[in-house]
N, C-alpha and C positions, 0 to 999 in steps of 0.2 A: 378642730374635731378630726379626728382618724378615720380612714374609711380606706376598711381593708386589713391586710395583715401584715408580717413579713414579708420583706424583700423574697426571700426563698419559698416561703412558704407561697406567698403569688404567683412563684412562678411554677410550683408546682401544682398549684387550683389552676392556674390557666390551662397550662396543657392538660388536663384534664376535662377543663370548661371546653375548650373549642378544638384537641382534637382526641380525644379519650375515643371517640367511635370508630377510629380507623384502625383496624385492628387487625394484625399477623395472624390469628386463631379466630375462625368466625366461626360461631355455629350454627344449625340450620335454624333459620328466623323464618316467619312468616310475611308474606309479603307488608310491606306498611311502614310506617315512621323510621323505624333503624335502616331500610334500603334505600328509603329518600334520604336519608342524612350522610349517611356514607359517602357520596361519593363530593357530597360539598365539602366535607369535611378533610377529606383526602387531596382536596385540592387548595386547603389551606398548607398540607404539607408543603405541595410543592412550590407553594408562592416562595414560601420561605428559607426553603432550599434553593432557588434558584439566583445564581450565580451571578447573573445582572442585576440583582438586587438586594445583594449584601451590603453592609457598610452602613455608617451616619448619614454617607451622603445621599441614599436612597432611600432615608425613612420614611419620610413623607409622601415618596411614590408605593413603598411596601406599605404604610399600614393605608391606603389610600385602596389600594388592590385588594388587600385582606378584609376589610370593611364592605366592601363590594358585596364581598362573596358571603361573609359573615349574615347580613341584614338578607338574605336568600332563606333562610332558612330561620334564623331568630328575631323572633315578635319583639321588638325593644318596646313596641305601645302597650301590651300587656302585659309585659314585666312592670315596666313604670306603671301603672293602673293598678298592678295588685299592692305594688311598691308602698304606694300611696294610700291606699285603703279608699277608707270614708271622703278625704280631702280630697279626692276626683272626681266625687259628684257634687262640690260646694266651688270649684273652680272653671274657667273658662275656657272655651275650645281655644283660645290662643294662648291661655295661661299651660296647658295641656301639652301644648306642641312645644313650647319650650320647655317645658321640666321633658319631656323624653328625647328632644336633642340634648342637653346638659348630663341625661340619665349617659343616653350611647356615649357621649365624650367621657364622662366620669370612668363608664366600665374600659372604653377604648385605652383610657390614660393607666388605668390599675392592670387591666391583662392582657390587651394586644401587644402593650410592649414587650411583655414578658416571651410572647409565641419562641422569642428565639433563643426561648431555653431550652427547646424539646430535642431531646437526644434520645429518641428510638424508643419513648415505653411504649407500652403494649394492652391491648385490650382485651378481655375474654368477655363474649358475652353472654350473660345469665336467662337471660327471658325479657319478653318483650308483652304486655298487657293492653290492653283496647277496651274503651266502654266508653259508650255514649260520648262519641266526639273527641274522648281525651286517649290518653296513650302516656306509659311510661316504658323506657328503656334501661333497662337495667345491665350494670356493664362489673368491670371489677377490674381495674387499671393497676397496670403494674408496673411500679419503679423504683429503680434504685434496690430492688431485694423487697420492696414491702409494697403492698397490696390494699388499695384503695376502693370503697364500691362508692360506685357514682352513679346517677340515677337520674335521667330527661326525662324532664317531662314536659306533653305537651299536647297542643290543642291542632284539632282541624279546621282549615280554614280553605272551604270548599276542596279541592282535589291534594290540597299542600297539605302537612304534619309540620306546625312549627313551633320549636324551641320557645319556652316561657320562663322554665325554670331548670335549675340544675343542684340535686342534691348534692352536696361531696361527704362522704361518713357522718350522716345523718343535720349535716347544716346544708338551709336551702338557700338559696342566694335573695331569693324575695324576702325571707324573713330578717336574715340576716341585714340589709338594708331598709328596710321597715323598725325594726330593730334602733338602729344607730340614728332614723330619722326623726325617729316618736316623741322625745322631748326637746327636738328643736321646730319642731311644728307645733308643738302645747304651748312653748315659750313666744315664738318669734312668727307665727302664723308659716301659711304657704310661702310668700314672699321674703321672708327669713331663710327658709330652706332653701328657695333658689338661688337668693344670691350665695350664700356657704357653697353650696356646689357650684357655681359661674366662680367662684374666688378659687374653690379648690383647682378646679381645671385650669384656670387660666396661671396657679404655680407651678401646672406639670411643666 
């Protein structure tokens, strides 16, 4: 089973995913979700730019540091909980805890690798929305000459705003993954679905 897209095209949903907000042209936002994210995000840059930690040999110290910083700000428990739908409330609080370590390793193997493809796009940002605990960030990423609108969304979690889902030109990442999950969950139960992703990750 595939999960995911293109090589290229991954790497350009990643820098998108995790630094689309850091952006050369800002404009006036109101205080909330886009001011807290910013500057975590902006320090994914500089992980990955920085010069003691280029190379093969530092991978596992880069994406070790990048993860750190990542799980600051993005909820991986309710991403995997929407992921999953209905199958979250018929499974175990330990059944739980490892389908959302398997979730963060799956996304960590599909696009933290990729972060070291970012060559300088750029962000403008559109408007930013608030209602009842939730919040979307609306952004319009630009690279390579063409122009992508991306779209965070996310929830409050007492004084924090954090990352659940991420639209890119109208696919959301939860769907998208719920998606590719739904008939191997109808076929091979929960426990079907986790080993496929426990096999998929452990060929990254």
């Amino acid at each position: 089973m595939k999960f995911g897209r293109s090589r290229y095209t991954i790497g350009v949903v990643c820098v998108m995913f995790f630094l689309g907000i850091c952006a050369s042209n800002v404009h006036a936002v109101a205080k909330g979700p886009t001011q807290q994210l910013q500057p975590i995000l902006e320090r994914l840059i500089e992980i990955i730019q920085e010069p003691e930690l280029q190379g093969e040999k530092n991978r596992e110290k880069r994406r070790g540091i990048v993860m750190e910083v990542v799980k600051k700000r993005f909820d991986f428990r309710e991403m995997s909980k929407r992921v999953l739908g209905p199958t979250w409330r018929d499974i175990t609080d330990e059944e739980r805890e490892k389908f959302v370590t398997q979730m963060i390793k799956l996304l960590e193997n599909n696009y933290i690798g990729q972060l070291e493809n970012y060559s300088g796009q750029t962000v403008e940002y559109v408007n930013e929305r608030i209602r009842s605990g939730r919040a979307q960030v609306s952004t319009l990423v630009k690279n390579n000459g063409n122009t992508y609108p991306v779209y965070y969304v996310l929830l409050k979690d007492e004084d924090k705003w954090m990352v659940y889902d991420v639209n890119i030109e109208g696919v959301s990442l939860i769907r998208n993954y719920r998606a590719q999950f739904k008939s191997i969950l109808h076929e091979e139960k929960f426990e079907g679905l986790l080993r496929i992703i426990e096999e998929k990750n452990q060929s990254f």
